[in-house]
N, CA, C and O atoms as CSV, one atom per row, in Angstrom:
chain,resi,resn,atom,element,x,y,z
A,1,UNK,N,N,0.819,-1.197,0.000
A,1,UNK,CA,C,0.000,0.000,0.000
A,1,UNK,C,C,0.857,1.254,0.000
A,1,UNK,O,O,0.547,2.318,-0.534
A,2,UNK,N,N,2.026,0.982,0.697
A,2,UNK,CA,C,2.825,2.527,0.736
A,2,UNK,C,C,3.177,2.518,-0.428
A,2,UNK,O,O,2.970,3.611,-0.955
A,3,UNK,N,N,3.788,1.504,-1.337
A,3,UNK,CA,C,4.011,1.715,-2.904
A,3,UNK,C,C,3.488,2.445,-3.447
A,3,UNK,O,O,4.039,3.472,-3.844
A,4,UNK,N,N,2.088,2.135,-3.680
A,4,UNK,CA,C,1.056,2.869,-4.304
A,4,UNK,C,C,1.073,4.267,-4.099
A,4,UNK,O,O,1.222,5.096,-4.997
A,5,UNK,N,N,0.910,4.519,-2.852
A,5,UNK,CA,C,0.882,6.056,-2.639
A,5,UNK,C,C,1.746,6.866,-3.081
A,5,UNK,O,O,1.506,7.977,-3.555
A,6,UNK,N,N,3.507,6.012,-2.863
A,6,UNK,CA,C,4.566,6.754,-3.601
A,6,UNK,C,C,4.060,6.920,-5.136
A,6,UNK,O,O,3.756,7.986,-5.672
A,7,UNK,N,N,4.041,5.889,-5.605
A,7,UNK,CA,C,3.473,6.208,-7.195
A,7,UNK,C,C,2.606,7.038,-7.092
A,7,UNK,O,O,2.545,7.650,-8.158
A,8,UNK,N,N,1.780,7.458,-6.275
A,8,UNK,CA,C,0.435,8.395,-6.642
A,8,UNK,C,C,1.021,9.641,-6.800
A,8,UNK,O,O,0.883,10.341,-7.804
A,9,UNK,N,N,1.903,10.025,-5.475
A,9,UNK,CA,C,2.606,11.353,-5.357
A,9,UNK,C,C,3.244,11.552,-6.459
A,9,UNK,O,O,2.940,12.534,-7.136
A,10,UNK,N,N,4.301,10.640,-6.897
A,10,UNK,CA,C,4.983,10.813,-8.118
A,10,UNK,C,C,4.412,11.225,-9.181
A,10,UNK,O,O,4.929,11.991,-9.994
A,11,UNK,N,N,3.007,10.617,-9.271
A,11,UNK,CA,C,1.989,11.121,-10.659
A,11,UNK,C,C,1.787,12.111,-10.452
A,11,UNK,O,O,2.242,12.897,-11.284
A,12,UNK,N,N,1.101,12.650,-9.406
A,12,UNK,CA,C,1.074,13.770,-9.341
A,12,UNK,C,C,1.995,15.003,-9.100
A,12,UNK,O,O,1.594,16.153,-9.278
A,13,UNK,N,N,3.590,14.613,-8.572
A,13,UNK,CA,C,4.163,15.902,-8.826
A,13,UNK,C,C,4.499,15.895,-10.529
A,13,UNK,O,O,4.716,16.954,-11.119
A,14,UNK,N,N,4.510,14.735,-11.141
A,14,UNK,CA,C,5.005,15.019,-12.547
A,14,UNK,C,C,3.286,15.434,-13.108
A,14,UNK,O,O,3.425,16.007,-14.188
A,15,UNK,N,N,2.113,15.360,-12.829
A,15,UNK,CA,C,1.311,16.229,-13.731
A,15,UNK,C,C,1.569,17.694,-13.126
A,15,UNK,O,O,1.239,18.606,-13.883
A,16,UNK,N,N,2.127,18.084,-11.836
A,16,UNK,CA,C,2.113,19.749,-11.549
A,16,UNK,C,C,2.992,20.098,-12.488
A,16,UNK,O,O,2.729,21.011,-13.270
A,17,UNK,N,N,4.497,19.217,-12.549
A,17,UNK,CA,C,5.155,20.137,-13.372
A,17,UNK,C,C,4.483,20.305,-14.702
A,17,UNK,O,O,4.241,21.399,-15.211
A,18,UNK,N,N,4.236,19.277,-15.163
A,18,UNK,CA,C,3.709,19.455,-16.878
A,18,UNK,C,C,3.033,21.096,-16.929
A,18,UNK,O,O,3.261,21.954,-17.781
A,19,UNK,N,N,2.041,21.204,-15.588
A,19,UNK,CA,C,1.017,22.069,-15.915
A,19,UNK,C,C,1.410,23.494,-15.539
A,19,UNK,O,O,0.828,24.554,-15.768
A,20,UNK,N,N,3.240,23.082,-14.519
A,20,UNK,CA,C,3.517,25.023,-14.444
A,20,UNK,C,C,4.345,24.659,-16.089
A,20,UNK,O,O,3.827,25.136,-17.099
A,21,UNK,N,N,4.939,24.260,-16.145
A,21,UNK,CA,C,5.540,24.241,-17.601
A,21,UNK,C,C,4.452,24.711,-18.836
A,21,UNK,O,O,4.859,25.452,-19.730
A,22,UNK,N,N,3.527,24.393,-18.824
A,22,UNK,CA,C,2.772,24.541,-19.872
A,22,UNK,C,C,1.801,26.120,-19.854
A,22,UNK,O,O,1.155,26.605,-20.782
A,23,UNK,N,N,2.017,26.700,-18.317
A,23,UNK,CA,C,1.440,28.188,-18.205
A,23,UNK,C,C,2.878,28.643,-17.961
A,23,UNK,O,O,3.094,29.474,-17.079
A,24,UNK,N,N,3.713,28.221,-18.581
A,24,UNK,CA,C,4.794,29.667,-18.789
A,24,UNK,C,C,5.077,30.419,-19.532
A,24,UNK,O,O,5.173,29.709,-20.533
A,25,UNK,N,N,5.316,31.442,-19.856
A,25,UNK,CA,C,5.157,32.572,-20.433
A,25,UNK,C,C,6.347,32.656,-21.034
A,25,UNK,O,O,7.328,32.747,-20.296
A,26,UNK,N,N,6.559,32.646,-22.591
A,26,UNK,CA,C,7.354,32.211,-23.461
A,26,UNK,C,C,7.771,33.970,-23.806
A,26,UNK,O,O,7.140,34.845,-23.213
A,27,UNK,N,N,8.715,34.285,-24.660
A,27,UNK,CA,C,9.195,35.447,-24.768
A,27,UNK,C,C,8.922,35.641,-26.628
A,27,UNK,O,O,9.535,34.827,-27.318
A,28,UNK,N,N,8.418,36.233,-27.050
A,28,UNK,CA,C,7.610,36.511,-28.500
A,28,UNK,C,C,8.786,37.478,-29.006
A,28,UNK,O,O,9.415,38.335,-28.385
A,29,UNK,N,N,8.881,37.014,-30.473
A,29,UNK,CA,C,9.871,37.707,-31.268
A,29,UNK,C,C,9.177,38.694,-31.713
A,29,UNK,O,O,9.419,39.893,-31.578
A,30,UNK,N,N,8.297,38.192,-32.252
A,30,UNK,CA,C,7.449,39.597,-32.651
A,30,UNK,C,C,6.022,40.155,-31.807
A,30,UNK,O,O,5.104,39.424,-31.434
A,31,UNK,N,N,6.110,41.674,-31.617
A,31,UNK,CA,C,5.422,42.643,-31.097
A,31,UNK,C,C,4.718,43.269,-32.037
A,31,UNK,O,O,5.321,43.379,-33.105
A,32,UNK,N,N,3.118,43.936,-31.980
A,32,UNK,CA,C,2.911,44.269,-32.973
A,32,UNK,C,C,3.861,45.698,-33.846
A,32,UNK,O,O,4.082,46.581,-33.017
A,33,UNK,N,N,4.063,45.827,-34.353
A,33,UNK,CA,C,5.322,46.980,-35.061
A,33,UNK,C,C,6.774,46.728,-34.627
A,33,UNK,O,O,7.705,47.533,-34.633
A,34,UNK,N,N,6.771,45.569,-34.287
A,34,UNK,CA,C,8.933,45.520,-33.912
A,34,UNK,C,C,8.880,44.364,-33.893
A,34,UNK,O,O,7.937,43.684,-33.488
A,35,UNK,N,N,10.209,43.887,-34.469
A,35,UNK,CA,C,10.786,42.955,-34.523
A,35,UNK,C,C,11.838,42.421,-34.403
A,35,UNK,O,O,12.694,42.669,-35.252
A,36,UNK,N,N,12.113,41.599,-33.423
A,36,UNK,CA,C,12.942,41.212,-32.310
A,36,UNK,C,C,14.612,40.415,-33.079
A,36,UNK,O,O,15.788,40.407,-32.717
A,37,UNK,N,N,13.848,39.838,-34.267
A,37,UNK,CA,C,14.624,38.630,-34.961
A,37,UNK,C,C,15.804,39.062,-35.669
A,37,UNK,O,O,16.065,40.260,-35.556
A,38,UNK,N,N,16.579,38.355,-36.378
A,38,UNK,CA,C,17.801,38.819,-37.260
A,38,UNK,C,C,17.636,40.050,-38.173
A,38,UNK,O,O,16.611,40.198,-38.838
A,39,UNK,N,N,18.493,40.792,-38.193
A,39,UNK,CA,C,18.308,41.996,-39.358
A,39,UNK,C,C,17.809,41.447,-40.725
A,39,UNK,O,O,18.476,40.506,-41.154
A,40,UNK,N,N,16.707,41.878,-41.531
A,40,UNK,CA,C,16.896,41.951,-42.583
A,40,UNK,C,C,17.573,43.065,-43.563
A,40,UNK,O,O,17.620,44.295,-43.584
A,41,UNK,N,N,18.156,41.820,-44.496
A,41,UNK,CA,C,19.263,43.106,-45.575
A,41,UNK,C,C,19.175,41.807,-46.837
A,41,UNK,O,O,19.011,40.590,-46.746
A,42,UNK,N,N,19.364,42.695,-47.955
A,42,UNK,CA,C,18.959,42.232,-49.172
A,42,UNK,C,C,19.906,41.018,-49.294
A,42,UNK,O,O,20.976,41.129,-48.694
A,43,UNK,N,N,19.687,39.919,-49.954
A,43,UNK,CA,C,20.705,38.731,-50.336
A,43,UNK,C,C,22.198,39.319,-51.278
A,43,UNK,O,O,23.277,38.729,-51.314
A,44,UNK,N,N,21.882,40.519,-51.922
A,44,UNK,CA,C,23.074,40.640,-52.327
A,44,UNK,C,C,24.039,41.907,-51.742
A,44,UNK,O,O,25.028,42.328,-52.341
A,45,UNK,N,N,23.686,42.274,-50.821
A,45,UNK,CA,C,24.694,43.221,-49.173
A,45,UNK,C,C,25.025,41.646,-48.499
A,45,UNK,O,O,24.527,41.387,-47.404
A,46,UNK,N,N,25.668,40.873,-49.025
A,46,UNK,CA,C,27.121,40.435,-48.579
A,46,UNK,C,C,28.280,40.278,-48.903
A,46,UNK,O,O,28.506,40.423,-50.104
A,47,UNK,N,N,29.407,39.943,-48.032
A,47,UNK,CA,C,30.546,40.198,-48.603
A,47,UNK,C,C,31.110,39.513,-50.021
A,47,UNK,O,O,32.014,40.151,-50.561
A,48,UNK,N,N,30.738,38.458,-50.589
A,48,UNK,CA,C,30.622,37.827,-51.683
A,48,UNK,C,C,30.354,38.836,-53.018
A,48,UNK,O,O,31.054,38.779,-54.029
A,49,UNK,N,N,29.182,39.798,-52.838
A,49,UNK,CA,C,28.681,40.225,-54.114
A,49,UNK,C,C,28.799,42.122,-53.602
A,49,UNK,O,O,28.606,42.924,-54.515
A,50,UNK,N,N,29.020,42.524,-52.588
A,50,UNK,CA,C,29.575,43.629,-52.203
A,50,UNK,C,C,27.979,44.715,-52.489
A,50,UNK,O,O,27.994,45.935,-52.652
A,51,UNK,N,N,27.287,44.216,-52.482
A,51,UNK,CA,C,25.528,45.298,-53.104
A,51,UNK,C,C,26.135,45.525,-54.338
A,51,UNK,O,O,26.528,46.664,-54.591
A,52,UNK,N,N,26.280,44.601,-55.168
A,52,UNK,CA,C,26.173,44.721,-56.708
A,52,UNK,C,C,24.963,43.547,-56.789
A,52,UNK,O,O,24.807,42.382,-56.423
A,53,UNK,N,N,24.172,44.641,-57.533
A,53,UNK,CA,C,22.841,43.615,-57.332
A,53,UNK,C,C,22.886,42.691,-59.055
A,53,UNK,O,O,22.443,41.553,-59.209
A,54,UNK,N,N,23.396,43.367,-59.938
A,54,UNK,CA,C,23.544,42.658,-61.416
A,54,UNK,C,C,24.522,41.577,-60.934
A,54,UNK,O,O,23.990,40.547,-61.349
A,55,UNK,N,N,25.694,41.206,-60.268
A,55,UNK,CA,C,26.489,40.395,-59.746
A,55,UNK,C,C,25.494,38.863,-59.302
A,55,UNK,O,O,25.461,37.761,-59.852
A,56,UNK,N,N,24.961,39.250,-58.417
A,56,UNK,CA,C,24.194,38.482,-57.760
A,56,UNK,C,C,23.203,37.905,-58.550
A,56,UNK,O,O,23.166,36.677,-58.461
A,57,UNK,N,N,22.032,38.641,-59.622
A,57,UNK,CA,C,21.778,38.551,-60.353
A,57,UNK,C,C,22.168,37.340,-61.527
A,57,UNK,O,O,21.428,36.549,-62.111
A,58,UNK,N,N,23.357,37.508,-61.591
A,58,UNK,CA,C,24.168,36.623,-63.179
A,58,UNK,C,C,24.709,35.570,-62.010
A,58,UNK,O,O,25.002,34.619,-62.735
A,59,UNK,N,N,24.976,35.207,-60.869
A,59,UNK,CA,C,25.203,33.902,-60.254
A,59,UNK,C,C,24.043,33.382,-60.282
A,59,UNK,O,O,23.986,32.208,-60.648
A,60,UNK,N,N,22.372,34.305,-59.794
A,60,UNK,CA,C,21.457,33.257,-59.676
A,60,UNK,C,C,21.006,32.363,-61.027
A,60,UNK,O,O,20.673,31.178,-61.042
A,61,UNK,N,N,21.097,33.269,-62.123
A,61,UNK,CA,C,21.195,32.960,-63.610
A,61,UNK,C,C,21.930,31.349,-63.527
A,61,UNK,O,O,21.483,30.229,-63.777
A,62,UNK,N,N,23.102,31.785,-63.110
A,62,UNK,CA,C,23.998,30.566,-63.655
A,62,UNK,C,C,23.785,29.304,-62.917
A,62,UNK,O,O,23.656,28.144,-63.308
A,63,UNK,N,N,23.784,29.742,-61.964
A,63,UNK,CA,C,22.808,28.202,-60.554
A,63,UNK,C,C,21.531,27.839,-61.453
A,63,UNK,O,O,21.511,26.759,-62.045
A,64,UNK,N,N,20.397,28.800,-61.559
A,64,UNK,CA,C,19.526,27.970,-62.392
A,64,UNK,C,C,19.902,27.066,-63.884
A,64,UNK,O,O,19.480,25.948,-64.177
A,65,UNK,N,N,20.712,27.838,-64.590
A,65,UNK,CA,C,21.008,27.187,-65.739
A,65,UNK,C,C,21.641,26.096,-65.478
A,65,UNK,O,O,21.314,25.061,-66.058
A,66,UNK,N,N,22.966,26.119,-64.291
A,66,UNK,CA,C,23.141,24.894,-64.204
A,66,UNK,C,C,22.475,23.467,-63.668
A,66,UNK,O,O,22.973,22.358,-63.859
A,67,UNK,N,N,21.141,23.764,-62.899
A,67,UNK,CA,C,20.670,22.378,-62.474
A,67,UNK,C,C,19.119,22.058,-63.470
A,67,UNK,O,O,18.167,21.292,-63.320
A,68,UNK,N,N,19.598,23.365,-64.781
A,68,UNK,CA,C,18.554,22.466,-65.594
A,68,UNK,C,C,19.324,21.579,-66.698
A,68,UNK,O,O,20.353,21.694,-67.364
A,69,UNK,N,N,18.305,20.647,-66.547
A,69,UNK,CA,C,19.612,19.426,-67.454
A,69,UNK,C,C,18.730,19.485,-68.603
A,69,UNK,O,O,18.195,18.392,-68.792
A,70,UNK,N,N,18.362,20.452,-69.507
A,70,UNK,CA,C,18.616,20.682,-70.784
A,70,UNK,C,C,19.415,21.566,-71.476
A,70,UNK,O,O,19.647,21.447,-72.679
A,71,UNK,N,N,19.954,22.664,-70.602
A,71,UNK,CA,C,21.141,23.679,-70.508
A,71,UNK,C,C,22.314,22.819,-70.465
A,71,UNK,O,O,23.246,23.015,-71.244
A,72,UNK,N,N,22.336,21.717,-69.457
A,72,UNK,CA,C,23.783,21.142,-68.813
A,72,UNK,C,C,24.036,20.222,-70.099
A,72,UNK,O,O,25.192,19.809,-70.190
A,73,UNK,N,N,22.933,19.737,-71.355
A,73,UNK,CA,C,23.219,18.555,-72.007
A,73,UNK,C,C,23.881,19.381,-73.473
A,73,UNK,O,O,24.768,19.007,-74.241
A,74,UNK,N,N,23.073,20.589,-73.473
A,74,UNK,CA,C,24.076,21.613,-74.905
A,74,UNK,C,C,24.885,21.786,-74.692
A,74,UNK,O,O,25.623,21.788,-75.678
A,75,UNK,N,N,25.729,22.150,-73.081
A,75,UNK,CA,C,26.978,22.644,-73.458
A,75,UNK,C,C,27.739,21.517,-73.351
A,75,UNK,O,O,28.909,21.889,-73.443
A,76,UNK,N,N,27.698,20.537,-73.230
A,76,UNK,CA,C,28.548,18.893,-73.594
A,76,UNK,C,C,28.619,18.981,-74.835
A,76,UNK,O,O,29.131,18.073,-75.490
């Protein structure tokens, strides 16, 4: 019988925690008008393409051309 009871207690301190865990108050990235998260800045303001946006431009060109394989089979 004392078994039991230990198990009972046990159930029940593990449903309290579940239930302060589950009313805790999490910290929100976004507020309405601000935002908490990583800067946004255009894909081509990095150091790679320096904000040359035609740069960036003629790589995405060339990535697409290269994984279409009717482009990749002409220039063979």
């Amino acid at each position: 019988m004392n078994a039991f009871k230990k198990l009972g207690f046990a159930g029940f301190a593990c449903c309290l925690t579940l239930l302060l865990v589950a009313c805790e108050k999490r910290i929100q990235l976004y507020e309405p008008g601000v935002y908490k998260g990583a800067p946004l800045t255009a894909p081509w303001d990095t150091p790679q393409y320096g904000g040359q946006t035609a740069a960036w431009e003629r790589a995405i060109e060339t990535r697409t051309r290269n994984q279409n394989e009717y482009w990749r089979m002409q220039a063979q």
